[in-house]
C-alpha positions as CSV (number, residue, x, y, z in Angstrom):
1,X,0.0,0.0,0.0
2,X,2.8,2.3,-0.2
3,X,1.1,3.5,-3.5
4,X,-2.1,4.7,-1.5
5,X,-2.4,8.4,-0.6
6,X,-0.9,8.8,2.7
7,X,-3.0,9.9,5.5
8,X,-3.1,13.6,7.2
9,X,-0.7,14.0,10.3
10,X,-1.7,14.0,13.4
11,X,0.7,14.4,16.4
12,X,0.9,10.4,17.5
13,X,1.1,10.0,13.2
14,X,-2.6,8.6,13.5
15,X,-4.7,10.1,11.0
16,X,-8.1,10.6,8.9
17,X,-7.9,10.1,5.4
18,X,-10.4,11.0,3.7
19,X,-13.7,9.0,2.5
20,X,-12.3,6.4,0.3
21,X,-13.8,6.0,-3.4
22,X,-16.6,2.9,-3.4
23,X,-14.8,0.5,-5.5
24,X,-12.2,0.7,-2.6
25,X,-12.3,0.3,1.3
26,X,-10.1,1.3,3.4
27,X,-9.0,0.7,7.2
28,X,-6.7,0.6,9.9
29,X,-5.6,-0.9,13.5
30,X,-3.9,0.2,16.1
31,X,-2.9,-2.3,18.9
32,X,-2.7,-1.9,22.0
33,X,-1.1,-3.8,24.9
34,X,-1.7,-2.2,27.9
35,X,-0.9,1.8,27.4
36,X,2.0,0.8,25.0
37,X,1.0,0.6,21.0
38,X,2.9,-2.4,19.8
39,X,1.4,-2.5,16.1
40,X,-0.7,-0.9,13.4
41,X,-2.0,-2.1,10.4
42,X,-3.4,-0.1,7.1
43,X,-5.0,-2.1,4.4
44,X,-7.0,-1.3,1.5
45,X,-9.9,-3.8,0.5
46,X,-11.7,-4.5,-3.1
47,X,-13.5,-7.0,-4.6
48,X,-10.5,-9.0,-5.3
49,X,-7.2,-7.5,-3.3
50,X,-6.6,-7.2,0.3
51,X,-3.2,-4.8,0.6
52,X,-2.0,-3.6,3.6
53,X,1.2,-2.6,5.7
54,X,1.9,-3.4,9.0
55,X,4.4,-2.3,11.8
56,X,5.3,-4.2,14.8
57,X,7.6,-2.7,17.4
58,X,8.7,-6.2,19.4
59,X,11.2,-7.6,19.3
60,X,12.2,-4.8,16.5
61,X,10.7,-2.4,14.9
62,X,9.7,-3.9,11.1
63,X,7.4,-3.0,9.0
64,X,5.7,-5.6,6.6
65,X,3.7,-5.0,3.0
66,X,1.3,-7.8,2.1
67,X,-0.7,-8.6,-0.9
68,X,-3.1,-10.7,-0.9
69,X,-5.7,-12.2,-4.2
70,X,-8.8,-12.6,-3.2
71,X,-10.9,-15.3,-5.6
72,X,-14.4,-15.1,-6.8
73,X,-15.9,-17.1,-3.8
74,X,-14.1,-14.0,-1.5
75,X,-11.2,-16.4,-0.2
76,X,-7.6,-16.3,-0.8
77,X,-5.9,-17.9,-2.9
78,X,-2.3,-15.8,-2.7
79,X,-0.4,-14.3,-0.2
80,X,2.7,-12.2,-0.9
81,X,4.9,-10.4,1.8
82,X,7.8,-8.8,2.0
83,X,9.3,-7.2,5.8
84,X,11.9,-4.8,5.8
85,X,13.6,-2.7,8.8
86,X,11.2,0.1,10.7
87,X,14.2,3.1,10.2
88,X,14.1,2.2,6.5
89,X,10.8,2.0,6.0
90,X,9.2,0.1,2.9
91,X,11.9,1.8,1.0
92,X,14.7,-0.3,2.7
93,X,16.1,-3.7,1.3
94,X,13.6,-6.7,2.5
95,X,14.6,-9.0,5.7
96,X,12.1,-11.8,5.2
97,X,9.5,-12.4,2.3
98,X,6.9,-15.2,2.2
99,X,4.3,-16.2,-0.7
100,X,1.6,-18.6,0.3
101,X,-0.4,-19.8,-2.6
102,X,-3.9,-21.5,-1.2
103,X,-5.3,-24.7,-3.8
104,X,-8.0,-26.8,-2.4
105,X,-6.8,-28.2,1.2
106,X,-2.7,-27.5,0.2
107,X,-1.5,-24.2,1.2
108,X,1.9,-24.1,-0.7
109,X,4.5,-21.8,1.6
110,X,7.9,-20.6,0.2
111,X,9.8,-18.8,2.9
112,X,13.2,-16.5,1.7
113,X,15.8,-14.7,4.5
114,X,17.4,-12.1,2.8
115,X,19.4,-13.4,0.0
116,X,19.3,-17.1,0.8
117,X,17.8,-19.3,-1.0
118,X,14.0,-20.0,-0.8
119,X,12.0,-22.8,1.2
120,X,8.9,-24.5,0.0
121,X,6.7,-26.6,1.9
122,X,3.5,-27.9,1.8
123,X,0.8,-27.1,4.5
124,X,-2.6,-29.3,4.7
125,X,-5.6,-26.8,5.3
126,X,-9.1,-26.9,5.2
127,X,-10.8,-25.1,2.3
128,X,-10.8,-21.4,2.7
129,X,-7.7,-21.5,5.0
130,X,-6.4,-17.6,6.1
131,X,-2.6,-17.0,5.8
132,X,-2.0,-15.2,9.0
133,X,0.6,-12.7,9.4
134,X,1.7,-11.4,13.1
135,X,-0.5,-8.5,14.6
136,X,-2.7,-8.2,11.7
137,X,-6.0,-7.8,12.2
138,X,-7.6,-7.2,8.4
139,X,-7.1,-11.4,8.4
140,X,-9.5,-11.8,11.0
141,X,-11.9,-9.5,9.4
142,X,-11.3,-11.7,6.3
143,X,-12.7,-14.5,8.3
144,X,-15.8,-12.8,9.2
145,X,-16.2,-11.8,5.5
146,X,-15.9,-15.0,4.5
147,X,-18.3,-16.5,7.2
148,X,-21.0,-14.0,6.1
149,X,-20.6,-14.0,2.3
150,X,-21.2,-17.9,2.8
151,X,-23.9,-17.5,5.5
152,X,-22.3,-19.4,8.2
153,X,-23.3,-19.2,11.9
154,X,-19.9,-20.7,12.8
155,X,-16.9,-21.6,10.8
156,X,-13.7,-23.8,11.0
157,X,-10.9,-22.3,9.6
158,X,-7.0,-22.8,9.5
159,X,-4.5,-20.4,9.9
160,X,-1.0,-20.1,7.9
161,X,1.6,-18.9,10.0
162,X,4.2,-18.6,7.5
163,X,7.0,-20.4,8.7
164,X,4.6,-23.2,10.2
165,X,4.2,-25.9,9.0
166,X,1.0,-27.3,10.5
167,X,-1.3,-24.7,10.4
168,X,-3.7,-23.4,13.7
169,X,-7.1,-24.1,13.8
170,X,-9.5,-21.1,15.3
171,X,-13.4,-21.4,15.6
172,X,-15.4,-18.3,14.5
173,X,-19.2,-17.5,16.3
174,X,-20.9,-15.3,14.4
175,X,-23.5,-13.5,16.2
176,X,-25.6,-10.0,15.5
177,X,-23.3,-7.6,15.8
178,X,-20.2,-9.5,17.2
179,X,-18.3,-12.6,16.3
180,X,-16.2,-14.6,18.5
181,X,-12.8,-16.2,17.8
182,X,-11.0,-18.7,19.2
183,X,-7.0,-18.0,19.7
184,X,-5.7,-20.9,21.1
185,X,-8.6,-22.0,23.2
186,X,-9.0,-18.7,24.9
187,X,-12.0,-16.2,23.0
188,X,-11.4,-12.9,21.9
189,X,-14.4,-10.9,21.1
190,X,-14.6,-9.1,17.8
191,X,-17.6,-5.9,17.7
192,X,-18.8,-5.5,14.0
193,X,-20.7,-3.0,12.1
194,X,-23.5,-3.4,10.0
195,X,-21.6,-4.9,7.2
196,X,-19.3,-7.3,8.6
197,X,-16.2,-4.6,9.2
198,X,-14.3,-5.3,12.7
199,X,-14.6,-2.3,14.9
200,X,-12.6,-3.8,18.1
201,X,-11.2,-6.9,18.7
202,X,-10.5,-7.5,22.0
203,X,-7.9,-10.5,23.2
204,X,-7.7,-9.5,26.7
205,X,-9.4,-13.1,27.9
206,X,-6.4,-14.9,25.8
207,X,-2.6,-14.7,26.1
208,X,-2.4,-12.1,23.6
209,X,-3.5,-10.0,26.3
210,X,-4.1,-6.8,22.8
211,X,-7.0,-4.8,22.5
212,X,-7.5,-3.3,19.0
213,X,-9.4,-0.3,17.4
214,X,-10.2,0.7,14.2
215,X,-9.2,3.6,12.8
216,X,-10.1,5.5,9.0
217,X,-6.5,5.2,8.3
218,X,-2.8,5.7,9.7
219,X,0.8,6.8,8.3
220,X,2.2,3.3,8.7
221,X,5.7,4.0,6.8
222,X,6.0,7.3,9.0
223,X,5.4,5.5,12.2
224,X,7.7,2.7,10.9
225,X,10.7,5.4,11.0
226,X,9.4,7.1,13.4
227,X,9.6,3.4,15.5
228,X,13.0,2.7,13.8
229,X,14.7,6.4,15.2
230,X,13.1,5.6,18.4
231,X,14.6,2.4,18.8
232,X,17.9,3.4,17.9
233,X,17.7,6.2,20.2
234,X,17.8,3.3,22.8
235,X,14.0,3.4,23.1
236,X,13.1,0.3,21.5
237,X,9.8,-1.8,23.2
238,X,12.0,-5.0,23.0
239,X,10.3,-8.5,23.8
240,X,7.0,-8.3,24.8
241,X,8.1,-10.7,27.3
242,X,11.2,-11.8,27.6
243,X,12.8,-15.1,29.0
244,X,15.0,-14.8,31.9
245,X,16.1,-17.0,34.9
246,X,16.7,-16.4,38.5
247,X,18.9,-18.9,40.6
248,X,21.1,-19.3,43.6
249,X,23.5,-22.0,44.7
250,X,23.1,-23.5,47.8
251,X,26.8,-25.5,48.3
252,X,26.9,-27.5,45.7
253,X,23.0,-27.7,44.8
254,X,21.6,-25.1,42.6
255,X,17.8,-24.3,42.1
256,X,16.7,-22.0,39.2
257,X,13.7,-20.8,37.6
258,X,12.6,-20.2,34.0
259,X,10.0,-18.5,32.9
260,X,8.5,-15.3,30.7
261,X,8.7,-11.6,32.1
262,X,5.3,-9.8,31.0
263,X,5.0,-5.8,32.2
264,X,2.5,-4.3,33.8
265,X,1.9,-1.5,31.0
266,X,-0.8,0.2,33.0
267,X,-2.9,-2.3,33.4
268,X,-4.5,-4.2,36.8
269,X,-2.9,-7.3,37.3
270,X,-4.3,-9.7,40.0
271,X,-7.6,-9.7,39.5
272,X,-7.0,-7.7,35.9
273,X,-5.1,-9.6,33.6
274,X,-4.7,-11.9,35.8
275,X,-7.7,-13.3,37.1
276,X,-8.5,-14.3,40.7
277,X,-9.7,-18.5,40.7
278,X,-8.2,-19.5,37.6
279,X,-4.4,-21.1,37.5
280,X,-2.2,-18.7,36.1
281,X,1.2,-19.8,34.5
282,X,3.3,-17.3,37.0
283,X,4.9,-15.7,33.8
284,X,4.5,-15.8,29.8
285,X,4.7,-17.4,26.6
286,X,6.2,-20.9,27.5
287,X,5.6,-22.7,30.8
288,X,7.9,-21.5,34.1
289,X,10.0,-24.0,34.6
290,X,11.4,-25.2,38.1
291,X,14.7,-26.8,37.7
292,X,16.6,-28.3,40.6
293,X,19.6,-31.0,40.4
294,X,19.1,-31.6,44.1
295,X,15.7,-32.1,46.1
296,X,14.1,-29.3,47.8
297,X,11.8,-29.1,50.7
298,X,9.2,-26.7,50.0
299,X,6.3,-26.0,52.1
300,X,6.7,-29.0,54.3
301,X,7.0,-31.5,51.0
302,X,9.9,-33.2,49.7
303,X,10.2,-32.6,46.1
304,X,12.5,-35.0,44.5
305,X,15.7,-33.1,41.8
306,X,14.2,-33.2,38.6
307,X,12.7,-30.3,36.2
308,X,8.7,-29.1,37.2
309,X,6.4,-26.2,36.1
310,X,5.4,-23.5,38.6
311,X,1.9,-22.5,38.3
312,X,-0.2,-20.0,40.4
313,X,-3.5,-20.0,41.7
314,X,-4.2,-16.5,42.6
315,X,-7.1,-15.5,44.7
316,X,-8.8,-11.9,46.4
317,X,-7.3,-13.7,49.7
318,X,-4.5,-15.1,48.4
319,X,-2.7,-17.6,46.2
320,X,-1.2,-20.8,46.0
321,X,1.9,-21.9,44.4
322,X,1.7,-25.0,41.8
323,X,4.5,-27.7,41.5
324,X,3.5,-29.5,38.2
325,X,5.5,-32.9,36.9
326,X,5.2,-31.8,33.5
327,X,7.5,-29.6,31.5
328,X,8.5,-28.3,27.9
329,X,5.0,-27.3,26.9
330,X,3.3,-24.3,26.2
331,X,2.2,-21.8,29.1
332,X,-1.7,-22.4,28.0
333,X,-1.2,-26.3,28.3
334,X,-1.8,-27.1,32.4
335,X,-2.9,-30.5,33.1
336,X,-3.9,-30.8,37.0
337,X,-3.5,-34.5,36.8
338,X,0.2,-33.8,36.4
339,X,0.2,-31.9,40.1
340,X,2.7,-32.7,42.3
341,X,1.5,-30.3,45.3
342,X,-0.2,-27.3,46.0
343,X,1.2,-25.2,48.7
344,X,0.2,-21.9,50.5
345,X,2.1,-18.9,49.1
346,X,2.8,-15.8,51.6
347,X,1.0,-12.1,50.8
348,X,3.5,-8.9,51.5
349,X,2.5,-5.7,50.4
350,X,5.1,-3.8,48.6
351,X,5.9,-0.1,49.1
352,X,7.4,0.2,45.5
353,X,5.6,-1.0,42.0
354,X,6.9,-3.7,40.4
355,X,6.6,-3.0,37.1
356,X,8.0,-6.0,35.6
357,X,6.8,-9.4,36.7
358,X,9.9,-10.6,38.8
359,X,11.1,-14.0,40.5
360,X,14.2,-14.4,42.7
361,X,15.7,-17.1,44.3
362,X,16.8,-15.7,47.9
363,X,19.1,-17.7,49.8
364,X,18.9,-16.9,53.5
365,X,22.1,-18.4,54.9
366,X,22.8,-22.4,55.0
367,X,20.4,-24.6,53.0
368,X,17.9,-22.4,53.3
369,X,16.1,-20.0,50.7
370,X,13.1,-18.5,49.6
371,X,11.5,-18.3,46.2
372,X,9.8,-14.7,46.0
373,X,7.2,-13.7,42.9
374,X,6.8,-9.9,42.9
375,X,4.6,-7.5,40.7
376,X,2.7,-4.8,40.4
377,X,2.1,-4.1,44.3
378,X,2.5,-7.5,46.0
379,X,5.3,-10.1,46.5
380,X,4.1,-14.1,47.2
381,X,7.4,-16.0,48.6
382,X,7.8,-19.6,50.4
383,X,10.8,-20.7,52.3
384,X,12.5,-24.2,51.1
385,X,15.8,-25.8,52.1
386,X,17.6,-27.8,50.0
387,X,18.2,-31.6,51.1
């Protein structure tokens, strides 16, 4: 869409463009996380093109121009996409590029990196399968389009992660003025207007954690560069929510924890984004892992060396910690079969924010430690010793 006429500034580079010509539609999204913007998305729609460029400012700032064909029963049949580097802009050389061309129940991918050579695979979909770029939003809105052109209450349909190669199911609900999607078995509510355009989409119930807003149009290569001098400034947003570990030697015995780093962003957490009665993952992304090459005491239980996921049960009284024997999946895969114990975590108030969610290994002298979770304006801990 670099082509398109480029959208009036405003002073956050969010603009109104004027009222596009019938034979073409026009849009944008802005995404939020919390009070940080971590994408935005133009497209332009017709009858047989879906165009659009989007920016994403995690880990990097990129911006990405996609070109999709649109065949006369309104699906796709070819994705094209090229990302290049946010201080460029579209102007700069391209990083990654992906085409996905859509035949029956084949999805055919070719991946390119630079100047190396290109990747093919072959992806088994379900008719009318969605090629699914990150932190776009016009593809969902594709899904409702295609569910209402075909009259469909609810609707099946795959998505292409380029890259993938299985694709991800997702379950659309259509309903009067709404539709709800499935992301990962966690719905995100999608409000629509009278003809099937997405007005919000809001992911706060699922891991994505965004809520999204439609907009007439934005500057997306402007805000690229914008992003891009930002971030080479030393202002760059970074991962979302990055890995780290936190461990302590005890002697010769070592205990550490894994796990994802989310920030608060503004947002409520304990009874906010993370809700009170329903096991939380005590981090992001990928399972937090427990990893001990000795065995602990913890809470009055032996727990044996070995590598566990800590989960967290957090209540409006309190929370309790979760030792779990399984390990390596997902953060949205808990299985309370797999429960070694449950144990009663302590409560402190802290006097200073935490903005960042934070775990720490303490020792406190000997064999003895503590494992400490803080955020936003509380800290849960339990005392161990290592056997």
């Amino acid at each position: 869409m670099r082509r398109l006429t480029a959208a009036l500034a405003v002073p956050a580079l969010l603009a109104v463009a004027a009222a596009p010509a019938r034979s073409q539609e026009r849009g944008a999204f802005v995404v939020r996380l919390g009070n940080d913007t971590v994408a935005v998305e133009r497209f332009a729609r017709t009858d047989t093109r879906l165009e659009g460029d989007v920016v994403s400012r995690s880990p990097r700032t990129t911006i990405t121009h996609y070109v999709a064909t649109l065949g006369p029963t309104g699906r796709i049949t070819r994705y094209e996409a090229a990302t290049h580097a946010g201080a460029a802009g579209l102007d700069g050389p391209s990083m990654m590029s992906s085409v996905v061309t859509v035949v029956g129940d084949t999805a055919v991918v070719q991946l390119r990196r630079g100047t190396d050579s290109t990747v093919t695979m072959k992806v088994p979909v379900r008719p009318g399968a969605v090629p699914m770029p990150p932190l776009t939003f016009a593809f969902y809105e594709q899904m409702v389009r295609q569910a209402r052109r075909e009259k469909r209450d609810s609707m099946m349909v795959d998505m292409v992660f380029p890259g993938a190669r299985r694709p991800t199911t997702t379950t659309l609900v259509m309903r009067r003025d709404s539709a709800v999607i499935d992301l990962f078995g966690l719905p995100a509510m999608a409000r629509l207007d009278n003809i099937g355009r997405v007005l919000t989409f809001d992911g706060r119930q699922t891991t994505d954690k965004v809520l999204v807003e439609r907009l007439p149009d934005v500057n997306a290569d402007s805000l690229a560069r914008a992003f891009g001098a930002r971030e080479a400034a030393g202002g760059a947003l970074g991962q979302l929510s990055p890995r780290d570990t936190s461990h302590a030697m005890f002697g010769d015995a070592m205990v550490m924890v894994d796990y994802g780093r989310p920030h608060m962003r503004g947002r409520r957490v304990y009874g906010g984004i993370v809700p009170y009665g329903e096991v939380w993952r005590t981090g992001a992304n990928a399972a937090t892992q427990l990893i001990l090459d000795h065995p602990i005491t913890i809470g009055g239980t032996a727990v044996p060396a070995g590598t566990y996921t800590l989960w967290t049960l957090p209540t409006a009284n309190g929370a309790q910690l979760i030792i779990n024997k399984q390990h390596g999946q997902w953060g949205t895969e808990y299985h309370a079969d797999q429960d070694l114990v449950r144990l009663p975590l302590n409560r402190t108030a802290l006097s200073t924010p935490v903005e960042q969610f934070t775990i720490i290994v303490q020792p406190s002298g000997g064999s003895a430690g503590s494992l400490r979770l803080q955020w936003e304006n509380t800290e849960y801990s339990i005392p161990f010793t290592v056997q």
